[in-house]
N, C-alpha and C positions, 0 to 999 in steps of 0.2 A: 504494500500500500504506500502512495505516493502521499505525505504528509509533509515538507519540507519542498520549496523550491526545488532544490539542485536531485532530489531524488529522483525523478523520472530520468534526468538525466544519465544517471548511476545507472539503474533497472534498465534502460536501451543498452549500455554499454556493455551489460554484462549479457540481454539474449540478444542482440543485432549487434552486434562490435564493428563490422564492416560497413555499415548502414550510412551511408553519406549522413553527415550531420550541418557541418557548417559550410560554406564557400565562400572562398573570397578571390577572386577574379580568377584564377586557373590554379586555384588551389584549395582542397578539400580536406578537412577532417571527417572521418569518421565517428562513430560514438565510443569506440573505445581511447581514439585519441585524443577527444576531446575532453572526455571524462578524464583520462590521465592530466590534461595541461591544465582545468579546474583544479583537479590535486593538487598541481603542483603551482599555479599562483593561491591556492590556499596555504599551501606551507610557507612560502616568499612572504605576503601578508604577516603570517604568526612569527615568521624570522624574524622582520621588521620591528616586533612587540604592539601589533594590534591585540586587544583584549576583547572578550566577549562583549557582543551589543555595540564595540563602538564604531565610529564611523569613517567609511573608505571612500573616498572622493574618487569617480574616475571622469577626465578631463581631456578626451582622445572621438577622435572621431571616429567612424564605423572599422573597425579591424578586427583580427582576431583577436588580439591582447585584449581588446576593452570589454570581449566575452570573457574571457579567462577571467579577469580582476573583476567583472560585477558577480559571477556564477562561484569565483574562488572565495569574493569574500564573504558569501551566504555561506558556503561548504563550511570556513575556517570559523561560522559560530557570530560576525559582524554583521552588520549593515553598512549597505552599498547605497551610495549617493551618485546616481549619473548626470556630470554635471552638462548641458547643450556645448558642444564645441564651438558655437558661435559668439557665447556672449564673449563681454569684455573685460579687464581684470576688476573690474570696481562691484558686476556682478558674482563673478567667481569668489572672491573675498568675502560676500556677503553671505554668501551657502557657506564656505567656510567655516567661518566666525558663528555664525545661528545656528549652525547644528550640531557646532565642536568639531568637527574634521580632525582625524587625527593623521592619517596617512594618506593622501594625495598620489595620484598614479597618472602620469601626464605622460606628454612628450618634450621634447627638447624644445620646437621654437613655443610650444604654448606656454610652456616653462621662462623662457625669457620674458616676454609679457607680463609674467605675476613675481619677477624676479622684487621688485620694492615694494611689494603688497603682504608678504608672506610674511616679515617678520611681524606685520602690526594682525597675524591669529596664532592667538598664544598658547590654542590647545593642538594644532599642527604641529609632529614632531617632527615624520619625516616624509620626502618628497621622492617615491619611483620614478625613474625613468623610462620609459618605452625607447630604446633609439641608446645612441651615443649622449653620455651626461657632458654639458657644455662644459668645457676646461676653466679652473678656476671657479667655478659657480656657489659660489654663497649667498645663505640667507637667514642671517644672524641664527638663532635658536635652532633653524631647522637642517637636519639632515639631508642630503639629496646623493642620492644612489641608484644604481643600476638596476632596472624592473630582471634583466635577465642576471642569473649568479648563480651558484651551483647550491642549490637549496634540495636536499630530497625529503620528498614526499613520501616516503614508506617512515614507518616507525613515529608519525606527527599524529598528534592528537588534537583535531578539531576540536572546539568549547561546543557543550552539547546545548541544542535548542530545542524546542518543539513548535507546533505551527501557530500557535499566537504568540512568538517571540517576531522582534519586528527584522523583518530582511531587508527591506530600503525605504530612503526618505526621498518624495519626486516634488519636486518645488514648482509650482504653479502661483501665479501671481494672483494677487484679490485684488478687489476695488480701492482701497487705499494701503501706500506704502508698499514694500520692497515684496517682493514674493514669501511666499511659506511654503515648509516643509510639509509635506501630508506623510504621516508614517503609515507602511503597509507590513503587515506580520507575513509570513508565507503563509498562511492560511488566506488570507486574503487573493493573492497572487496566485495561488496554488488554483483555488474556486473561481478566479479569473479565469485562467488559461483552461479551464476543463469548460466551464460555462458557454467560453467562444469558441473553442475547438468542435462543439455540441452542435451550437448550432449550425455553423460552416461545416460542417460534419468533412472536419480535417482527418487525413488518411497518413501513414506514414510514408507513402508514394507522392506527399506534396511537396510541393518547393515554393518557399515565401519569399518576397525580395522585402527585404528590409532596407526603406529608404529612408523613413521618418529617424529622428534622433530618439536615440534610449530615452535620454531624460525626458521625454514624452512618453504617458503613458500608453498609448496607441501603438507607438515606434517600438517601445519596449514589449508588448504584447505578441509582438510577430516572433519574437526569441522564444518567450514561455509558450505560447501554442504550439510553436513546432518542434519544440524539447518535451512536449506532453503528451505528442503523438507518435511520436519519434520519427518527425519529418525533418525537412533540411533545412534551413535557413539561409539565406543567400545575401551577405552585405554590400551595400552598394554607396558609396560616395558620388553623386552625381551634380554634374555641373548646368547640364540641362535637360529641361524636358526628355528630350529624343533620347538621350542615353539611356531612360527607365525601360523605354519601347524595345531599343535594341536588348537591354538586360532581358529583358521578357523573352525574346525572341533567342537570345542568342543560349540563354543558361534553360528552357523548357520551364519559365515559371507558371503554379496553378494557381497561385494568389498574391492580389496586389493591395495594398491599403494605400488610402493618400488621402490627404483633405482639399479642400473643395481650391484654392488658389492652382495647386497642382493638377486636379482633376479639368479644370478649366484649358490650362494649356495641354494635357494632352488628346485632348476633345477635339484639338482644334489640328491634328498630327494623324497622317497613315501610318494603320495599324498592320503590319506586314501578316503576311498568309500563319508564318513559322509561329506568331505570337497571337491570335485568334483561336490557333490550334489549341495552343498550351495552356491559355489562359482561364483555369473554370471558374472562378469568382473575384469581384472585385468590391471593395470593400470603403465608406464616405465613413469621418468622422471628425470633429475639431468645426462643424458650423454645417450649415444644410447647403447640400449641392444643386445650384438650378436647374431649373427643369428641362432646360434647352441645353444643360451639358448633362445631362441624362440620357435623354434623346439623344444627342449625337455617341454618344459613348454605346449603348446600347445598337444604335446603326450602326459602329465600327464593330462593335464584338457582337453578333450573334447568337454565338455561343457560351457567353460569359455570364453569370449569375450575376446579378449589382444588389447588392446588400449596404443599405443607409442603416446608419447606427449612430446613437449622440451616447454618450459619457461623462462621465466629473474624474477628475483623477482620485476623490475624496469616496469614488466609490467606483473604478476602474473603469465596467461599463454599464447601461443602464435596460437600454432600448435597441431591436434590431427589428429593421421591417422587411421578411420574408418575401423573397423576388418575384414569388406569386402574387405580391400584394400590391405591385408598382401602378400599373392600370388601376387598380379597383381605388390605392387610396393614396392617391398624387398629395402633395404636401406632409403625410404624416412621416412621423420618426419613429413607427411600430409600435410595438408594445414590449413588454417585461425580455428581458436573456432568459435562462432556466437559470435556475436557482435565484432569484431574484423575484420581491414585489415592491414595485409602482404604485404607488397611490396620488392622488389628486385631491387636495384639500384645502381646506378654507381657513385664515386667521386665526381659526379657534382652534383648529385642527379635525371639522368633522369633516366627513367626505363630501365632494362635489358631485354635482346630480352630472349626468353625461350634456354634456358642451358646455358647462358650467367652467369658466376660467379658476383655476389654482393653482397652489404652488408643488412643485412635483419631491414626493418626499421617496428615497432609496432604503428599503431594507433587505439583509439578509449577508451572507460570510464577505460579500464583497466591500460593507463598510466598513473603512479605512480607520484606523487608530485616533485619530484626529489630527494638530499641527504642529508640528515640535516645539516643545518650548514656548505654549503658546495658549494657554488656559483659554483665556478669552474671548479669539477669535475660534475657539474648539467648540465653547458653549452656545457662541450661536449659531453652527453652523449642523454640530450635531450632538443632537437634543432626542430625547423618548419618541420612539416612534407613536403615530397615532395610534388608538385605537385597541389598546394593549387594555386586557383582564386588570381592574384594580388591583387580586390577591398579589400579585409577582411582585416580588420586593426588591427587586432589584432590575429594572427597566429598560427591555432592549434599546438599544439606540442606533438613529435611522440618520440617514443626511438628508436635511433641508435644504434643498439647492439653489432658491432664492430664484428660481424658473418660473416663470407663468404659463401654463401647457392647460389644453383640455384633452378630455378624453372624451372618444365616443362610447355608443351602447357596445358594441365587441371588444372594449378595450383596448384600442389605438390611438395613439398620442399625437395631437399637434401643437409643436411648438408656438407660442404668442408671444413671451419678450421675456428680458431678464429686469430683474427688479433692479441691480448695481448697474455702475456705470463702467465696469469693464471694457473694454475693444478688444472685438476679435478678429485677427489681419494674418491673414496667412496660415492661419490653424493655430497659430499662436493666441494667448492669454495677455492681454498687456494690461496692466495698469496708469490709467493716466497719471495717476498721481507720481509714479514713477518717472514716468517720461518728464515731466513738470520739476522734480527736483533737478533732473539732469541740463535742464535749460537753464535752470533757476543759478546752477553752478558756474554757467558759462559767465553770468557777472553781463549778458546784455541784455536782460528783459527784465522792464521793473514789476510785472505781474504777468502771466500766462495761465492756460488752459488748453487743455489739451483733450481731443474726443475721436470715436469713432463716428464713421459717416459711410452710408453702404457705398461699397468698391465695385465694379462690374468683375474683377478678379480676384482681388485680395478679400472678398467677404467684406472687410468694413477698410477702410482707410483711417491711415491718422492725421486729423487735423488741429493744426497748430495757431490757437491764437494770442497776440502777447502784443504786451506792449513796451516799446523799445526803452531802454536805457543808456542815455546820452545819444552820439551824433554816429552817422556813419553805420549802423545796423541795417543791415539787410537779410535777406532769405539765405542767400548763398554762404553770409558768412556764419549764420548761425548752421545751416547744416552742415560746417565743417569744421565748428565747433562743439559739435555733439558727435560726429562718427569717431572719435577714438574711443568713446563712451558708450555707446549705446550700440546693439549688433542692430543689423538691416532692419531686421522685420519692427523694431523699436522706433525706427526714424520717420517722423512727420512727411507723410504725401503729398500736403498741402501747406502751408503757412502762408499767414494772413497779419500782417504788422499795420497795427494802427495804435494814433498817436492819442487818444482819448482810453479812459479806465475803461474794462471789459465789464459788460454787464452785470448787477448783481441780481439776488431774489429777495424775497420779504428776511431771509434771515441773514442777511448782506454778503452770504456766499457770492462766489463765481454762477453766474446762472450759464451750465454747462449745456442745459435741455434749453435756451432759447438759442443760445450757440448751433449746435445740431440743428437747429431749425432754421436757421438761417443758411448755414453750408452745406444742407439735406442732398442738394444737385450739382454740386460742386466736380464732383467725377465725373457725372452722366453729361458735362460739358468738357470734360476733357482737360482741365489744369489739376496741374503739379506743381510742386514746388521747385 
């Protein structure tokens, strides 16, 4: 019985040892050597003096190493922290620092980047290297060493866990301030990966391309579905669209996940004979995909199942609508995963009658431990589930998602809006308030605001309102005073500088919703910034 992450992984290697497991451009592991190289960054991790439960940063883009150190530092008894290889050191440092990070496992140049960031987190001991460690390389307090050394893995004793002990923390941004931690136990994870492997009714004869980033839980989902079926997993680093098509085509993939910016451009791209063939399912999630790159996607694959799905990372996945169901119920997000219940409720918490708007509450193994380090924003976010027998003395707890959804009489959900003022651009989670401090640093805007406004590609676009401080501020120089700051998908689409205060509302805030209201068409006319 698979009760632990990394064990299905184990159980394939020891009955399918030959079994293609991972790929990476014209090189394959099987399950058994894959399972060995987890061993063996589990034992390099406890070389290092990582200790049970604490936390391993990995900071590398799609490779085999960055499998090995998320999967080793489950094995060796920790939690793994996959950080986006895009952000910039000022976000790096902040996952860091908030969750304690104790060992860090990077590469060389992402390594130079957080070379003056590293000595100001103080529970950081030491720093792995993927690669050649840069000559001379210091950082005060911390250690920095070679990911590859001669560490053996026979005679190591993992710290023993069980499935509600926490396996990773996946930082997703909220509506105000810096992102947070959502801690997942492998039980969670574990009911994850069986939940969607269920439905997708994944075969060990599949082949995933994992294009999304780990630190996405979606991205990271494509690794535990095919480690729980005992399918392959295919990583891909891609520069553009077309390269996913050829990856399809070239490696015989039967599943592709992507969110809707993605989905967009390759909508708009021939789909070769070799990859129509391969291709049985294809999978939306991180915002609703249009209906007109539905249609065209569905014209190019024939043959391909399309399966829309929405998710919280606070509860992995939620909702999946059945490709039987695309005709009959155009707009919806489906209904419940298995092992999952959906409710729809009101203020008070009773239930909503069918097309009655509410907010969409998640229960069952898939919610998430709550935010690290982070009482607060845990209490409101996850709270007693509805509807629970007064005797139980101790009160399941369900995540309130802060979504306004209805559902119909058969139980299908359609999305209607989110209660916070989040942006979501690219499948990404941004918080404006984030964006907003990063302006705020640049020392040229003496008040700003910053919001989503729907994208004909990106889902929503970000737009930047502000008002200048002293002479000489322009568009161009504030976007080139935030890109060493802030990764792409963070950077303003639009900006809009005027020389009068930004609106307020009755409680003298920034009025962020008559903003939106006013740059609602701002895309659908075609300017940028």
């Amino acid at each position: 019985m698979a009760f632990l992450l990394h064990d299905s992984l184990f159980a394939h290697a020891a009955s399918r040892p030959q079994a293609p497991a991972l790929r990476f451009r014209d090189a394959v592991e099987d399950y058994a050597s894959l399972a060995a190289s987890v061993e063996a960054a589990g034992a390099r991790l406890l070389s290092a003096g990582v200790e049970r439960q604490e936390r391993v940063a990995v900071y590398l883009d799609k490779r085999p190493e960055t499998v090995h150190a998320l999967f080793g530092a489950a094995y060796a008894g920790a939690a793994f922290v996959p950080v986006n290889p895009l952000l910039k050191a000022e976000q790096v440092t902040h996952i860091l620092r908030d969750c304690n990070v104790r060992i860090l496992v990077t590469s060389p140049d992402r390594l130079q980047g957080l070379f003056d960031a590293l000595p100001a987190c103080p529970d950081l001991h030491t720093v792995l290297v993927v690669g050649e460690v840069p000559e001379g390389a210091e950082a005060g307090h911390v250690r920095i060493e070679p990911w590859e050394c001669d560490v053996s893995a026979s005679g190591v004793r993992p710290y023993g866990v069980i499935d509600t002990d926490m396996a990773a923390i996946l930082y997703t941004s909220g509506s105000t301030g810096r992102p947070k931690g959502v801690v997942l136990s492998h039980r969670n994870m574990v009911a994850g990966a069986e939940s969607v492997a269920t439905y997708l009714d994944n075969q060990p004869e599949d082949r995933l391309l994992a294009v999304l980033p780990f630190s996405f839980d979606y991205g990271l989902s494509q690794l535990t579905t095919a480690f729980r079926v005992g399918a392959e997993a295919v990583l891909l680093n891609y520069l553009l669209p077309r390269d996913v098509i050829r990856a399809v085509a070239r490696y015989g993939i039967t599943g592709l996940a992507a969110v809707p910016p993605l989905w967009i451009q390759l909508a708009q791209l021939d789909w070769p004979e070799e990859a129509q063939q391969s291709l049985r399912y294809i999978t939306n999630s991180g915002g609703a995909m249009p209906q007109e790159t539905l249609m065209a996607l569905r014209s190019q694959l024939p043959r391909t199942e399309c399966v829309l799905m929405y998710g919280l990372t606070e509860a992995f996945r939620s909702t999946y609508l059945p490709p039987g169901e695309l005709d009959q119920r155009p707009g919806s997000m489906g209904k419940a995963i298995p092992n999952a219940r959906i409710e729809v409720v009101r203020e008070d918490g009773s239930p909503c009658a069918p097309g009655e708007p509410g907010e969409l509450v998640h229960r069952g193994a898939l919610v998430a431990q709550g935010y690290w380090n982070d009482p607060k924003r845990t209490a409101e976010r996850f709270r007693p589930a509805p509807g629970q027998p007064s005797g139980i003395p101790v009160p399941e707890l369900a995540v309130w998602s802060g979504d306004t959804v209805r559902m119909d009489e058969d139980g299908y959900l359609y999305f209607v809006g989110r209660r916070d003022e989040m942006i979501k651009t690219s499948g990404y989670r941004v918080s404006p308030n984030e964006v907003e401090e990063a302006v705020y640093a640049t020392g040229l805007v003496a008040e700003v605001a910053a919001f989503g406004v729907a994208h004909p590609t990106l889902g929503q676009g970000i737009v930047l309102v502000g008002q200048p401080q002293g002479e000489g501020v322009t568009d161009e120089r504030l976007i080139e005073s935030l890109r060493p700051h802030l990764p792409g998908f963070m950077l303003p689409a639009h900006i809009h500088l005027r020389a009068q205060p930004l609106p307020r509302n009755a409680n003298g805030k920034i009025d962020r919703k008559a903003l939106a209201g006013e740059f609602r068409d701002i895309f659908q006319q075609g300017e940028t910034a």
